[in-house]
Phi, psi and omega in degrees: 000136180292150174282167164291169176332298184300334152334081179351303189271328205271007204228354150294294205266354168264344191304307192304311163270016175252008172262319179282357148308302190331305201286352194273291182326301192305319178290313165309269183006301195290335169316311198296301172348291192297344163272007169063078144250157155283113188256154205235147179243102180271160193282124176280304154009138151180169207274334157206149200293338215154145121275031162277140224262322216236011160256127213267124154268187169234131176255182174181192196227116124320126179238128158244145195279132213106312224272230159239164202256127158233168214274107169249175192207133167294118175298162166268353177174159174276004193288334187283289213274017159233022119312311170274007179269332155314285153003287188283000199136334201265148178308280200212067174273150208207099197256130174265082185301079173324065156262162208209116169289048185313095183114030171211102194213159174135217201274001156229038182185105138260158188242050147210109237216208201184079176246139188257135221212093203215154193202142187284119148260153190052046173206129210305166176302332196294304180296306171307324164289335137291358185284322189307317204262326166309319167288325140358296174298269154015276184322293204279351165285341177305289171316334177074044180241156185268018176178138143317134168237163154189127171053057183114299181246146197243168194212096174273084150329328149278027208246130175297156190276172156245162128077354219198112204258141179329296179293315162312304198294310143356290200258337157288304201238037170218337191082037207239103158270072184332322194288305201282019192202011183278141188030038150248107187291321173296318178315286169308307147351291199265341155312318172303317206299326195286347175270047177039042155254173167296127180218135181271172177258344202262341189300127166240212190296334193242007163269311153329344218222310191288321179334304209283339164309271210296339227251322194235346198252273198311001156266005163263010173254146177089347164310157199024343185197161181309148177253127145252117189244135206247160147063080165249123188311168200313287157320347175259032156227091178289343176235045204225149166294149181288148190282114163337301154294279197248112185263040126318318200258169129299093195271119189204111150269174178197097138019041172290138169225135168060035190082357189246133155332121149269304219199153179213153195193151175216162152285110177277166159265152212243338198266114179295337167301306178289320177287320172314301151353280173285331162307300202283343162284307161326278185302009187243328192290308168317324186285308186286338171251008183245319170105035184191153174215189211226130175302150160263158174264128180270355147314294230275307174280354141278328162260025186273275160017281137351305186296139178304180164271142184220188182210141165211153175229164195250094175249111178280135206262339182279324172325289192328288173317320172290341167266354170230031151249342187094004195304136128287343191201127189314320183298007203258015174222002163267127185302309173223089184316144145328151173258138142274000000 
């Protein structure tokens, strides 16, 4: 049996990589500092975690006194309330986030966790992907390691990234023509089955699509060097803008090292009508498969209105840290691991 954290020899022999989180957090910070960000503390509270159909909250009750109690939530990402800090004015802001994840563990997931969140206005998605692959760089000279690891595989951050637009990774490394198959569910189905994947009959387009993504595209990314994987059809990026060339696509990305997620990142999107939209489709897919959905927040879509044009990206930072400390497992980079 493990002993707990607290354990005296076990929190002496975990103490050593949970300082060198410390000098990695300081050293991003000071990044950000050198790019004139403002780091800004969004409130976790909020009227809703999120509207993405496969993401979970912690619920709770406002109680105000006298008054009756309503449903609040712990955010899943800082995003609505640092949008609306874009809203009020603001540039080039940046959050060391506390967000909480429900249904979610194991050896890249807790589900409380520490994402770093920052976000550009009046500036292309192009500028945040680089923003992305510098903190990277940031981390591992910090740890003083010659490369991100995990399990085995190495990532040299310092390294030019590569690369890779979806619909490429797709047809590299699935045999998949993605463009010739968008929101036809049947297409795709027998494109996987002739590449020997799984197919549920219960299965739709985007359970399909995340399928051929977990199973054959994200364990070939980020070897020897960073993946910026690009250009996600329209439906897998729910808060993102359409790509100017093609409005199929998404300017939306997503960060790899060593076959692991680091980072999601958008052009965000600014029209509060089409994000309403894409919420209440999100939340009618959530009901059915989940048996349940999430309030919009009607704040949040009121200052969307408003809002500059911007780019922000989702960086998780305890990942960032277990690769360039060498960690297997995120608790081993945590101050105190969820108890299950």
């Amino acid at each position: 049996m493990t002993s707990p954290f607290w354990d005296r020899n076990r929190h002496a022999d975990r103490r050593p990589a949970l300082l060198l989180r410390g000098r990695i957090k300081a050293a991003l910070r000071q990044w950000f500092a050198g790019q004139d960000f403002t780091e800004v503390e969004c409130g976790a509270l909020q009227v809703s975690p999120g509207n993405e159909t496969h993401l979970h909250g912690f619920a709770t009750l406002w109680q105000p006194e006298g008054g009756e109690p309503s449903a609040r939530y712990l955010h899943t990402s800082p995003e609505f309330s640092a949008k609306k800090l874009l809203s009020a004015g603001e540039t080039r802001i940046v959050d060391f986030a506390r967000v909480y994840r429900n249904r979610e563990s194991g050896a890249l997931h807790a589900p409380e966790f520490t994402m770093v969140e920052w976000y550009r206005a009046n500036a292309p998605y192009a500028d945040v992907m680089a923003d992305a692959a510098a903190l990277c760089r940031t981390a591992q000279a910090a740890a003083g390691r010659d490369a991100l690891t995990w399990r085995g595989h190495s990532s040299d951050a310092m390294a030019e990234p590569e690369t890779l637009t979806v619909s490429d990774a797709f047809a590299r490394h699935a045999g998949i023509d993605l463009p010739a198959m968008l929101d036809d569910r049947d297409a795709l189905a027998a494109a996987m089955a002739a590449a020997d994947l799984t197919v549920r009959a219960d299965d739709n387009w985007s359970d399909l699509f995340s399928r051929v993504i977990v199973t054959r595209i994200e364990p070939q990314l980020g070897m020897g060097r960073l993946t910026m994987l690009s250009e996600y059809p329209i439906a897998e990026a729910a808060l993102a803008r359409p790509c100017p060339s093609d409005p199929r696509f998404a300017e939306r990305f997503e960060m790899y090292a060593c076959g692991v997620e680091l980072a999601n990142g958008f052009g965000e999107l600014t029209d509060a009508a089409e994000q309403r939209r894409r919420f209440e489709a999100d939340m009618a897919e959530k009901l059915r498969i989940h048996g349940h959905a999430y309030p919009l927040d009607e704040d949040f879509l009121a200052a969307l209105e408003h809002m500059p044009q911007a780019s922000g990206v989702a960086l998780g930072f305890d990942r960032l840290a277990m690769l360039a400390i060498g960690a297997r497992h995120i608790d081993e980079v945590l101050w105190t691991p969820f108890a299950p």
